[in-house]
ROSE-4610 file (N, C-alpha, C; in Angstrom, 1 decimal, always signed):
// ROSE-4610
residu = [X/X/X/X/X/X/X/X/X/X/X/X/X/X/X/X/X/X/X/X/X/X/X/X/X/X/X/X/X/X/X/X/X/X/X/X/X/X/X/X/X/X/X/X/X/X/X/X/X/X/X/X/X/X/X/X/X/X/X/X/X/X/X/X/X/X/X/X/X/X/X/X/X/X/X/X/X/X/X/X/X/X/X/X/X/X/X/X/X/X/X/X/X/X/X/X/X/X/X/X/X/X/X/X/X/X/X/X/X/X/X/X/X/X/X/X/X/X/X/X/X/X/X/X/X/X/X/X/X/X/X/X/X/X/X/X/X/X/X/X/X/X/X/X/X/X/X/X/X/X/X/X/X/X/X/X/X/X/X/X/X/X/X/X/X/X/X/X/X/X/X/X/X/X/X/X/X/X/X/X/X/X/X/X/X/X/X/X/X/X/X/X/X/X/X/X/X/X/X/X/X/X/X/X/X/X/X/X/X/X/X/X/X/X/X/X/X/X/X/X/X/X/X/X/X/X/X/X/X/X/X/X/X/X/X/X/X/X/X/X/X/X/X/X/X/X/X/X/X/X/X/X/X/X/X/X/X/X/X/X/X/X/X/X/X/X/X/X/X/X/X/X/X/X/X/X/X/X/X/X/X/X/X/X/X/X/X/X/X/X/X/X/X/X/X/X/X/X/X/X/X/X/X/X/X/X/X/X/X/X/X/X/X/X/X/X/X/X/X/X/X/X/X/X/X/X/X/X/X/X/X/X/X/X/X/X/X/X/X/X/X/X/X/X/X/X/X/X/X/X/X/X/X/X/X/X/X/X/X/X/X/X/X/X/X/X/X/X/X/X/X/X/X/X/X]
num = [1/1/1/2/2/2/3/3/3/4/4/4/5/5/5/6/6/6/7/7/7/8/8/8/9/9/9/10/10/10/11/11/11/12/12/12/13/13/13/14/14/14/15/15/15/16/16/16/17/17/17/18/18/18/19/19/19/20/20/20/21/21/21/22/22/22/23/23/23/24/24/24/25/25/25/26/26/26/27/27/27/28/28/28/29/29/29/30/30/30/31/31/31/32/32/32/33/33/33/34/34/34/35/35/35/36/36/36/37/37/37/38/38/38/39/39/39/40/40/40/41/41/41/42/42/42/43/43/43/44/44/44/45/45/45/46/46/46/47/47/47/48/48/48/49/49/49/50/50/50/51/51/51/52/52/52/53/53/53/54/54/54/55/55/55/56/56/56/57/57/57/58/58/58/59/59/59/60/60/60/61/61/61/62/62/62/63/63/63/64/64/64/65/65/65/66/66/66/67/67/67/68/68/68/69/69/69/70/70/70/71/71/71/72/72/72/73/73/73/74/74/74/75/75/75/76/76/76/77/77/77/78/78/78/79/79/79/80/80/80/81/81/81/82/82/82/83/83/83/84/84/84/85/85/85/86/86/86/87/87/87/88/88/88/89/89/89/90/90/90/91/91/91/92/92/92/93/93/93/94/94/94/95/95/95/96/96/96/97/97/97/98/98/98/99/99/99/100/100/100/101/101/101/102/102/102/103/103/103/104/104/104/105/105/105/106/106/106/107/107/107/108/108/108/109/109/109/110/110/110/111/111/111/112/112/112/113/113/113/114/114/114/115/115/115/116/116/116/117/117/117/118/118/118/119/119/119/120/120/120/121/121/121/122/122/122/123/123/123/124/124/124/125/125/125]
x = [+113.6/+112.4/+112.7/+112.5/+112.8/+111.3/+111.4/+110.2/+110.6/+109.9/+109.7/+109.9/+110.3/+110.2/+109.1/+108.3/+107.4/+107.9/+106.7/+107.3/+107.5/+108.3/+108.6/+109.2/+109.6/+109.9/+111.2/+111.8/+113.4/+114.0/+114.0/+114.8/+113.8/+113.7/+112.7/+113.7/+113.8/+114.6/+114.0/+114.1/+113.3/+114.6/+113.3/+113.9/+114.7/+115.2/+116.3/+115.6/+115.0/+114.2/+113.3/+112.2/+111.1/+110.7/+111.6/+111.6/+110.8/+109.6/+108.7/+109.5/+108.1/+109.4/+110.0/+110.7/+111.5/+110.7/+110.3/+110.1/+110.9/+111.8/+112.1/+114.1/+114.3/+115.9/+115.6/+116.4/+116.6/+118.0/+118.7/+119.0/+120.8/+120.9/+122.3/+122.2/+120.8/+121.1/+120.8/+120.2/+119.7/+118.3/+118.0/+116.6/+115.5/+114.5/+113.5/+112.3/+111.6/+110.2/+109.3/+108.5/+107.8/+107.8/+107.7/+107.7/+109.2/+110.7/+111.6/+112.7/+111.9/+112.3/+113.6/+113.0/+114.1/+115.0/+115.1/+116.0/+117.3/+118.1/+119.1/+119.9/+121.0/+121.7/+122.7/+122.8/+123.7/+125.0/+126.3/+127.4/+127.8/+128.1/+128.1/+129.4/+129.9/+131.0/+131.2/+132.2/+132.4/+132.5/+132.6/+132.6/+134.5/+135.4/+136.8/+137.1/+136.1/+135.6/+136.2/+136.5/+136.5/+135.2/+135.3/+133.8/+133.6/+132.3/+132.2/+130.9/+131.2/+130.5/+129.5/+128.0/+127.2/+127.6/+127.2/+127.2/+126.0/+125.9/+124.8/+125.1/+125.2/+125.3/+124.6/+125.2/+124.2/+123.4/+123.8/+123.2/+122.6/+122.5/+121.8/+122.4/+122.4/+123.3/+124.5/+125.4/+126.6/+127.5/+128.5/+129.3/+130.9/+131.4/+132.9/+133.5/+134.5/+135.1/+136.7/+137.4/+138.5/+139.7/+139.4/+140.3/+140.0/+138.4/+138.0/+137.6/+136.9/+137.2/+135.3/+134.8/+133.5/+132.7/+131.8/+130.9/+129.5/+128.9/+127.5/+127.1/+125.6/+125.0/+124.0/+124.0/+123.3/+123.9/+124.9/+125.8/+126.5/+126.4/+126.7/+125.3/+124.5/+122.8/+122.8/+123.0/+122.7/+123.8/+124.6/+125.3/+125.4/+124.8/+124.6/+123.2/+123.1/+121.9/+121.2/+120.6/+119.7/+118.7/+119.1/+117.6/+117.7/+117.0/+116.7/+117.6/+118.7/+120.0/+119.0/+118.7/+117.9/+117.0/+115.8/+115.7/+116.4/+117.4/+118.1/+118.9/+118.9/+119.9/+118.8/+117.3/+116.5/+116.0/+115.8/+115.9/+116.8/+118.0/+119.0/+119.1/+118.5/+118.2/+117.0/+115.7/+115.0/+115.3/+116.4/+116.2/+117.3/+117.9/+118.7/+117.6/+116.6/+116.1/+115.0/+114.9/+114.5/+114.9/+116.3/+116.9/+116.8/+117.1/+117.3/+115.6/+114.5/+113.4/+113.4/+114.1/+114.0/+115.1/+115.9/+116.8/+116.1/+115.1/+114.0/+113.9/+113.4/+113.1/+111.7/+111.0/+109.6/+109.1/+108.0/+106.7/+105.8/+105.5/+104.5/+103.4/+103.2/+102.6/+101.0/+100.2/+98.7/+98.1/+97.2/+97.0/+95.5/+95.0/+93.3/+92.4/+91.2/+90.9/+89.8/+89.4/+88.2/+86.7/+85.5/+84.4/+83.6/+82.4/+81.4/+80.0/+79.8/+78.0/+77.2/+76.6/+75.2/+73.6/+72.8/+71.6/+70.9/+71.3/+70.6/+71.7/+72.6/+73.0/+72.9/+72.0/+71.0/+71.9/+72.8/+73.7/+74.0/+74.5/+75.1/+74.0/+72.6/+71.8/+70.8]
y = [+63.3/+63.5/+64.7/+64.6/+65.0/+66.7/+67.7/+68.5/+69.3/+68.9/+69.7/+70.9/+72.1/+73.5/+73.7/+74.8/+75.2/+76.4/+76.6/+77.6/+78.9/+79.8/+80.8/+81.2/+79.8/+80.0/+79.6/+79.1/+79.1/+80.1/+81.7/+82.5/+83.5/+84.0/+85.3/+85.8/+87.3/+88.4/+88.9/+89.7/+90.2/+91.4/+92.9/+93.8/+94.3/+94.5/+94.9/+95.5/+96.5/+97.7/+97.1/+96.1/+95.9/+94.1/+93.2/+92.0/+91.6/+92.1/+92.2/+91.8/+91.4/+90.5/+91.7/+91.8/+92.4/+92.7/+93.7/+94.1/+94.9/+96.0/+96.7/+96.9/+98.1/+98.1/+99.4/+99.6/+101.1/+101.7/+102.6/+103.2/+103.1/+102.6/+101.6/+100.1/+99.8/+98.2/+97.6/+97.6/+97.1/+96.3/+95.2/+94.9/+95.4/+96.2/+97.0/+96.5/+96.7/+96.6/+98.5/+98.4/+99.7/+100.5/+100.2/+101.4/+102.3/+101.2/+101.8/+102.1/+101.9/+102.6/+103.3/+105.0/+105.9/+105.9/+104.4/+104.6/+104.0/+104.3/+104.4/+103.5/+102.8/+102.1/+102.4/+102.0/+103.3/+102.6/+103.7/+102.7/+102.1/+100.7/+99.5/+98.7/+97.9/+97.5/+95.9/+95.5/+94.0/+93.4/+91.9/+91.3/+91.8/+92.2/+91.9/+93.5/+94.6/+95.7/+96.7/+96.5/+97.6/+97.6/+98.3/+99.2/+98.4/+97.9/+97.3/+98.2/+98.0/+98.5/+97.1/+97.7/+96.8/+96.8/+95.2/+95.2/+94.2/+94.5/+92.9/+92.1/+91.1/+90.5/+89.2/+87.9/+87.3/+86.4/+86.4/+85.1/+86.8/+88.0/+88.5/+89.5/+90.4/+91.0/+90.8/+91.2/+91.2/+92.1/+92.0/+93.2/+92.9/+93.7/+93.9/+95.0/+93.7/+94.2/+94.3/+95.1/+95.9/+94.1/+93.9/+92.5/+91.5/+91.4/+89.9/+89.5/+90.6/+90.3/+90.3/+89.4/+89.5/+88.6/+89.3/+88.6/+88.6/+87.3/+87.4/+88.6/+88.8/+90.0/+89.5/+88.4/+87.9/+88.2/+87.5/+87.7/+89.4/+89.8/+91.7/+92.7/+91.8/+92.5/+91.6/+90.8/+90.2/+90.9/+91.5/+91.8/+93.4/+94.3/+95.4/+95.9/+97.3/+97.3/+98.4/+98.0/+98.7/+99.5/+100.4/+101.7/+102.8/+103.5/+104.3/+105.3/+105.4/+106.6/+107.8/+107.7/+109.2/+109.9/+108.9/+109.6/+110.1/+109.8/+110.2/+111.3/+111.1/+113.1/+114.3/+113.9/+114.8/+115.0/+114.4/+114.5/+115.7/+115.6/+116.2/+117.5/+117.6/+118.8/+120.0/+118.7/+119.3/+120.1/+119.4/+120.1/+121.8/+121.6/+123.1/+123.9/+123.7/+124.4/+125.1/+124.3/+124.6/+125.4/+125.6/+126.2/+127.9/+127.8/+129.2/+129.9/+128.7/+129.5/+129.7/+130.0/+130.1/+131.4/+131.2/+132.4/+133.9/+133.4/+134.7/+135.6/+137.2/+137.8/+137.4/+138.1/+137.7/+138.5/+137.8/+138.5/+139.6/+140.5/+141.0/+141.1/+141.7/+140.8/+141.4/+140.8/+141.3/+142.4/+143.7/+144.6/+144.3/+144.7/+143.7/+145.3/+145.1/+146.3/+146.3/+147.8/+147.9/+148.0/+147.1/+147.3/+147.7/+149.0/+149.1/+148.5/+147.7/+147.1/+148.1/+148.0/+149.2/+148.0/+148.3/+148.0/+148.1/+148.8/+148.6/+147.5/+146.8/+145.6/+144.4/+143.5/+142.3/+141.2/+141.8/+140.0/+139.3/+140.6/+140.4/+139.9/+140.1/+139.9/+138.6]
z = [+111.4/+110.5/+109.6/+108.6/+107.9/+107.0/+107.3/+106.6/+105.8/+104.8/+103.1/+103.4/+102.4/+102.9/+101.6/+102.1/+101.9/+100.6/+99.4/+98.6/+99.2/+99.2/+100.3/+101.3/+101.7/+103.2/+103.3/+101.7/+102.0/+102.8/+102.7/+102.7/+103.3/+104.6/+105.2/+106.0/+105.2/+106.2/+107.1/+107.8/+108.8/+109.0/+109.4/+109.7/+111.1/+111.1/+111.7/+113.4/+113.1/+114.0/+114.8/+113.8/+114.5/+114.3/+113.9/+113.6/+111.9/+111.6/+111.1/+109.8/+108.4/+107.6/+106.8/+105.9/+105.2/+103.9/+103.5/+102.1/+100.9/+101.1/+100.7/+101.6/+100.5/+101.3/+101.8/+102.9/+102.8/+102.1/+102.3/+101.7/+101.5/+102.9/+103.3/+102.7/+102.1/+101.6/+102.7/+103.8/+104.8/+104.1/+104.4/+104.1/+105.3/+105.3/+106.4/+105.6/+106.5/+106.8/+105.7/+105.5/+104.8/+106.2/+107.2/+108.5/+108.5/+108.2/+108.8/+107.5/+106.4/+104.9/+104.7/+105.9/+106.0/+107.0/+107.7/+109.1/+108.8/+109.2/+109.4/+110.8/+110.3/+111.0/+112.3/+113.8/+114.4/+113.9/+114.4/+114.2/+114.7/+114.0/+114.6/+114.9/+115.8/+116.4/+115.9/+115.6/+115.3/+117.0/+116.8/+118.4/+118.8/+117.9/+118.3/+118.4/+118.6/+118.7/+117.6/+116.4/+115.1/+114.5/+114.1/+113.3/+111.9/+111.5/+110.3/+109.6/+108.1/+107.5/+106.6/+106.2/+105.7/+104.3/+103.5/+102.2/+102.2/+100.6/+100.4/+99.4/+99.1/+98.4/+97.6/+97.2/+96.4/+97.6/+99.0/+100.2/+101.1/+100.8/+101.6/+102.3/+103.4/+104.3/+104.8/+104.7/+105.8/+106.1/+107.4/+107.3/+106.9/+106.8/+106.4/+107.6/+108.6/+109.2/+108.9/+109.5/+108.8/+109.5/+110.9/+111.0/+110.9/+111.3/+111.1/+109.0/+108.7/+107.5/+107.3/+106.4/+106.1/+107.9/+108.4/+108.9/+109.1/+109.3/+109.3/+110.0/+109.3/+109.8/+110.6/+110.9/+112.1/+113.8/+113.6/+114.7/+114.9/+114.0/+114.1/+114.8/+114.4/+115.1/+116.3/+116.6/+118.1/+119.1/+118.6/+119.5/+119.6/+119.4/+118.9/+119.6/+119.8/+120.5/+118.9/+118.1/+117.0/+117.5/+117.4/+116.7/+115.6/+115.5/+114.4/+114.4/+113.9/+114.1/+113.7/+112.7/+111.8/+112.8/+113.7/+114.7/+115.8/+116.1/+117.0/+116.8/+115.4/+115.2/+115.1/+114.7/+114.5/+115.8/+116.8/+118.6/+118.4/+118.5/+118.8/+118.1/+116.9/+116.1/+116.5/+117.1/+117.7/+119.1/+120.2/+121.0/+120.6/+119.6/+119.7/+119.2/+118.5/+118.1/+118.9/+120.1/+121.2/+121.8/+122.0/+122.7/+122.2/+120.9/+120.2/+120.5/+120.6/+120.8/+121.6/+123.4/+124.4/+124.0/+123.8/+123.4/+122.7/+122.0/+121.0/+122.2/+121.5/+122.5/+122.9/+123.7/+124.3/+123.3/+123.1/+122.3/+122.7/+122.2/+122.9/+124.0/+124.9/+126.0/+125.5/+126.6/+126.3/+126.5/+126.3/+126.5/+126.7/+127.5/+127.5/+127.1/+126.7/+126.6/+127.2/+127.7/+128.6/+127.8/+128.1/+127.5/+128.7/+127.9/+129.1/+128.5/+129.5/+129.3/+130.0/+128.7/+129.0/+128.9/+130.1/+129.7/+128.4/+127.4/+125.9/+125.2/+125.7/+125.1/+126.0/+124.6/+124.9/+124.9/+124.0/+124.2/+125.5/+126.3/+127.8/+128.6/+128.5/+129.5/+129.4]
């Protein structure tokens, strides 16, 4: 049986991160979703294990691997575990920065000061 395609529905990318459909590129030429705009791709391994880089072209996504040559970017994300690299280096940025703040000297400590209540002050009573 045979069903019509619908106007639209030839061609729906879906982002990478969060499935969701594709609006926009990010910055690698990735097609993302408006959430993951600024995210960034980790590096990624072909199945024959060399490292491929993304391109896009006139059918969409793919990668360029150095032996196997062009391959779908279907089969490059299914095999791949994706998340957000850009968070992951700013993790990693955050905790040094953590660290140097443990390294600061100590701050001044508290010095409490002494008040005397007197029967002619109403606030206290």
């Amino acid at each position: 049986m045979h069903i019509p395609k619908r106007y639209g529905e030839s061609r729906i990318t879906n982002c990478p991160f969060c499935g969701k459909q594709a609006t926009t590129t990010s910055k690698e030429g990735v097609p993302v979703c408006t959430a993951h705009k600024t995210a960034l791709l980790p590096p990624l391994k072909c199945l024959c294990g060399g490292s491929v880089a993304p391109m896009s072209g006139k059918w969409g996504l793919y990668f360029d691997c150095l032996k196997c040559g062009n391959v779908n970017a279907k089969r490059i994300l299914d095999n791949n575990l994706i998340f957000d690299y850009s968070k992951r280096q700013e993790q990693k940025e955050s905790k040094d920065q953590k660290k140097q703040y443990m390294q600061s000297p100590p701050k001044k400590t508290f010095q409490p000061k002494e008040i005397t209540i007197t029967t002619d002050d109403v606030d206290y009573f």
